[in-house]
N, C-alpha and C positions, 0 to 999 in steps of 0.2 A: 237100500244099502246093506249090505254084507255084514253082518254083524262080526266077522274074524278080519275084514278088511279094516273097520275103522275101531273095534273093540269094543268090549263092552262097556267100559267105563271111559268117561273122559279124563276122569285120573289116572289111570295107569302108567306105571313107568315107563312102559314100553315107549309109548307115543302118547304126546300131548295134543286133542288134536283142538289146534287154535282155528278161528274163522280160515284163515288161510290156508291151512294145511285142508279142512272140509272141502272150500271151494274149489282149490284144486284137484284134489283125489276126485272129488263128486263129478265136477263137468269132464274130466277125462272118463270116468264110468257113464256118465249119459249119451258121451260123445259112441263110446263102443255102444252103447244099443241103438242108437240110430237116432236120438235123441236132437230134436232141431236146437239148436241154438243152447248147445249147452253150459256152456259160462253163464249165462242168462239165467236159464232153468236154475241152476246151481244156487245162484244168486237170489232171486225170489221165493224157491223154497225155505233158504238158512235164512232170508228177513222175516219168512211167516215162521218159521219155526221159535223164533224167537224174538217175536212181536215187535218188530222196528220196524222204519223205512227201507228199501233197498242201499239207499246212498248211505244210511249209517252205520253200512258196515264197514266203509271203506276207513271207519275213524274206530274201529276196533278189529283189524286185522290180528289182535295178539290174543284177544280176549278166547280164554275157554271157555265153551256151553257149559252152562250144565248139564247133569244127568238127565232130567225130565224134558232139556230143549234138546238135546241130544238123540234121546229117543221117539222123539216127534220131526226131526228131522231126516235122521233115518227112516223109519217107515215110511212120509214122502217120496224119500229118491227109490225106494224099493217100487215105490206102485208109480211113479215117475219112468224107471227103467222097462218097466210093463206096457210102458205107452201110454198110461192116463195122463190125460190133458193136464198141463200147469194149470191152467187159469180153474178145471175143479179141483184142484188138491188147494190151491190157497182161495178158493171161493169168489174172486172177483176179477175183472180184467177193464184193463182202459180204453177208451175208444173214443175219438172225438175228445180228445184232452179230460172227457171224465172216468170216473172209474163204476164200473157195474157191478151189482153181483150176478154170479152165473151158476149155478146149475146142471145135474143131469138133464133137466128138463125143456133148457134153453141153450140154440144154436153159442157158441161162443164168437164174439164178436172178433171180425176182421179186421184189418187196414185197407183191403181195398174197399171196405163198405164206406168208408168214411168219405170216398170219391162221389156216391149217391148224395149223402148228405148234403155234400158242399155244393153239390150242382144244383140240389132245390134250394138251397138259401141262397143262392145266386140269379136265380131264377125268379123268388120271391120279391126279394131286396128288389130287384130291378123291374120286375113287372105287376105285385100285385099286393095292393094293402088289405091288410087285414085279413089274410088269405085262411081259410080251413081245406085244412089235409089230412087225409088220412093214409094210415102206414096199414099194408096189408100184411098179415103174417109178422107181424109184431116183436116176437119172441120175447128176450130179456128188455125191449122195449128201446134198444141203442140209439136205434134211429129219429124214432117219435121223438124222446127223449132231447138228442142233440137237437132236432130241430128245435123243440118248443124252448130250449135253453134261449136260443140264438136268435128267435122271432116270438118276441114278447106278445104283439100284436094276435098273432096266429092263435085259432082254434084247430086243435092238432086231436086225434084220432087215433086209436091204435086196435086191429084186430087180429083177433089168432081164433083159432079153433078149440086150443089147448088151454083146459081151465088152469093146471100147473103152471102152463108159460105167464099166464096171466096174472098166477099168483107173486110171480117174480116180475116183472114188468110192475107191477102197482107197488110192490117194494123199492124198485129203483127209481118209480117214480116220488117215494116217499122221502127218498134219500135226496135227493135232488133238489128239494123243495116244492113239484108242481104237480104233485096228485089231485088238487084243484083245478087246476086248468089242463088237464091232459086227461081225455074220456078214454077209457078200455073194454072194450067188447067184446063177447063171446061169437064168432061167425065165421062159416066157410068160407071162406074167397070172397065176395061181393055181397055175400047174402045176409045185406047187415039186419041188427033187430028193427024193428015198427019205431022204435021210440029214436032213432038217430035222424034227423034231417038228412037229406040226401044234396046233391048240387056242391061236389066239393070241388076247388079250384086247382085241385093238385091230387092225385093218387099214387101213395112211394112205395115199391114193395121188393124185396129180394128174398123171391118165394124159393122152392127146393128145386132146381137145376141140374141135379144129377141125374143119370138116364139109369133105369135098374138094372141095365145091361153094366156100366163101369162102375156099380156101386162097391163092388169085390175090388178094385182096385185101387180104391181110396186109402192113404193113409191109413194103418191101423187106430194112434189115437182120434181117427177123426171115425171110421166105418164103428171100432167098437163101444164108443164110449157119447157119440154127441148123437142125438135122438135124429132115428133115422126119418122121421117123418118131415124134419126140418132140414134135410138135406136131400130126398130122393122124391121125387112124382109118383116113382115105382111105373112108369112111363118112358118117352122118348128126351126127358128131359124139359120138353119146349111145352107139355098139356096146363101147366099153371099160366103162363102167358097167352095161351092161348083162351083160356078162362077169363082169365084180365082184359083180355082184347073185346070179348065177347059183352063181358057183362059191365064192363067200367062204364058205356056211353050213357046206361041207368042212372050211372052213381054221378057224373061229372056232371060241375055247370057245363053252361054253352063254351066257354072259352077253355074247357079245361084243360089241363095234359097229364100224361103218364110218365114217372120215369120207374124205369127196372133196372135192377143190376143182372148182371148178365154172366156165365160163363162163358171159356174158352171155347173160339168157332162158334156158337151160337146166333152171332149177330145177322145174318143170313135169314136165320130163320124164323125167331124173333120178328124181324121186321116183317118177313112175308105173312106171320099170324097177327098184327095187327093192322097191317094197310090192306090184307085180303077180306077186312068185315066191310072195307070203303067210307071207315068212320074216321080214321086217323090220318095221318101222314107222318113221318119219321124225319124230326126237327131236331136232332141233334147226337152227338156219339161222343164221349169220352174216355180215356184209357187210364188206367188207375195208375197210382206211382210208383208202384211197387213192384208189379213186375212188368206195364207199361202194356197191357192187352186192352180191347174192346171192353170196357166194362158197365159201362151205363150208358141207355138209351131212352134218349125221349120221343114220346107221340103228344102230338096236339089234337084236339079234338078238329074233326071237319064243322065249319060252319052248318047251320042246318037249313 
């Protein structure tokens, strides 16, 4: 934010600037930089700026910041206007009805990931007790996480490559209550350690799907600021499922199946990388509700 826009002081005669005069001025300045959803943005910056809930702002629309929330709000919308992620400037985001914290170092959690989640706890609920799964590529841990919330029964699994993602995943797991029952591993794609049992009944993963051909084309706060390793193969897009396809029959019981979340147009080929290994078959398709695309796919293992 402008420091001759909103002023230097929150006393000044000039302008008194109360919650409401902030929120306004602000989400009109985020809206000019291109900023998604900026009444929102607006919004969750002035409740982190000045440590309350979002909704308790709406019961002090008159109230003046102070000078120290004031200037913790402002430099927000300034690196906000820049295009850094909301959910890193206030440290956390929701997903799955819980909340996370996130990092430079982990992917920040979607709404359409939450369409993955719900298809393995529906999956589970109706086909398999006591089921262990593991999440490949892990990240902040959202997924693992909301499963193991929701399937008390289940031994749930989380792996990444990335020792930092992991360091945040075992924190959300902390926060959550189940850093006991929720294992985290350091591993490439499939290549778990010696010390994990193998034979999982379920393998969840929404690995990096962008092709390095459109990574230039992403979003600025998403190409600058969320770690490219967690969004790009640096590939055709489709070589991390194609990995999955390869190496999961190792990892799965007899019965077992895959789901992946998927990009736009992908499903095509996707499918032809895991039913071209002649292990799988393609049992199911889902579209997220958001903006109502192909988004998660399931393979079942082929009997053997």
């Amino acid at each position: 934010m402008e420091r001759d826009a909103v002023g230097a002081s929150a006393n000044t005669n000039e302008t008194e600037w109360t919650f409401s005069k902030l929120l306004s001025w602000t989400a009109q300045h985020l809206a000019s930089r291109g900023v998604d959803e900026p009444r929102l943005a607006a919004e969750v910056l002035l409740a982190h700026a000045n440590s309350c809930q979002r909704i308790d702002l709406y019961a002090r629309f008159d109230k003046v910041p102070e000078e120290e929330e004031l200037v913790r709000f402002r430099e927000c919308v300034k690196r906000a206007g820049d295009h850094e992620p909301i959910a890193y400037l206030v440290g956390q985001k929701e997903f799955f009805s819980l909340s996370f914290r996130v990092t430079r170092d982990v992917l920040i959690p979607r709404p359409e990931t939450e369409t993955l989640v719900a298809c393995v706890l529906d999956y589970c609920k109706n086909s398999i007790q006591s089921p262990r799964i593991l999440d490949v590529g892990t990240g902040s841990g959202c997924i693992a996480i909301a499963i193991q919330k929701h399937l008390a029964d289940a031994q749930v699994f989380g792996s990444d490559c990335s020792t930092a993602a992991l360091t945040v995943a075992g924190e959300n797991a902390e926060k959550h209550g189940i850093a006991q029952s929720l294992t985290l591993c350091e591993a490439d794609c499939l290549s778990l350690p010696s010390d994990i049992a193998l034979g999982f009944d379920v393998i969840v993963s929404n690995p990096p799907y962008v092709a390095k051909s459109e990574f230039g084309e992403l979003n600025p706060a998403v190409r600058e600021f969320e770690p490219r390793i967690a969004l790009t193969d640096e590939d055709d897009g489709v070589s991390f499922y194609r990995r999955i396809a390869t190496e999961s029959p190792d990892v799965l019981a007899p019965n077992g199946a895959v789901f992946v979340e998927i990009g736009a147009g992908q499903k095509e080929s996707v499918v032809e990388s895991f039913e071209g290994t002649r292990m799988f078959d393609h049992s199911g398709t889902w579209q997220d509700s958001v903006v109502g695309l192909d988004r998660v796919l399931m393979f079942s293992k082929r009997a053997e």
